[in-house]
C-alpha positions, 0 to 999 in steps of 0.5 A: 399507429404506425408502419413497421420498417425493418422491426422499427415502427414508423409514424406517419408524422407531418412535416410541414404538411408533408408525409415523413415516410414520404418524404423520407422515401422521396430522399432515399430515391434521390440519393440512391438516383444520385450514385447510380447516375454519378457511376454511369457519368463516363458513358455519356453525356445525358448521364451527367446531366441526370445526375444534376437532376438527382441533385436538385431531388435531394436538394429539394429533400434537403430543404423539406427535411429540415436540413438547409446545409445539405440542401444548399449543397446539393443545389451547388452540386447540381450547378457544378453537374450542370456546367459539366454537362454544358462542357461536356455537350458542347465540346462532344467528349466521347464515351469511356470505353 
């Protein structure tokens, strides 16, 4: 039938080929990638760049979820991480202390 989560069944059900418990196992880590290197961003400049790769995860969750709005703003959000990154990486910002 299905998965039991937190008292609530789950079913497997595909969602343009894809597992939704995957998928929504997928997003949940990118979310939760997304916070904690957007928390980490002031330490160094690898962390911002991590954090445009969290946003082009969700994105691409966005978009196999169904939901094309939040993909295309996660796909913005990681443009503007990415131009952040390069500023940052070039001018040699320092670390927060």
């Amino acid at each position: 039938m299905g998965e039991a989560v937190a008292g609530v069944v789950m079913k497997g059900v595909s969602c343009d080929g894809v597992d939704t418990n995957s998928l929504t196992l997928f997003g949940a880590m990118a979310v939760t990638a997304m916070l904690v290197f957007y928390a980490l961003e002031g330490r160094a400049p690898g962390f911002v760049l991590a954090f445009a790769g969290a946003c082009l995860a969700s994105s691409v969750y966005g978009f196999l979820q169904g939901a094309y709005p939040f993909g295309v703003v996660e796909l913005v959000w990681s443009g503007v991480a990415l131009r952040r990154w390069w500023i940052r990486r070039a001018i040699g910002v320092p670390r927060d202390p």
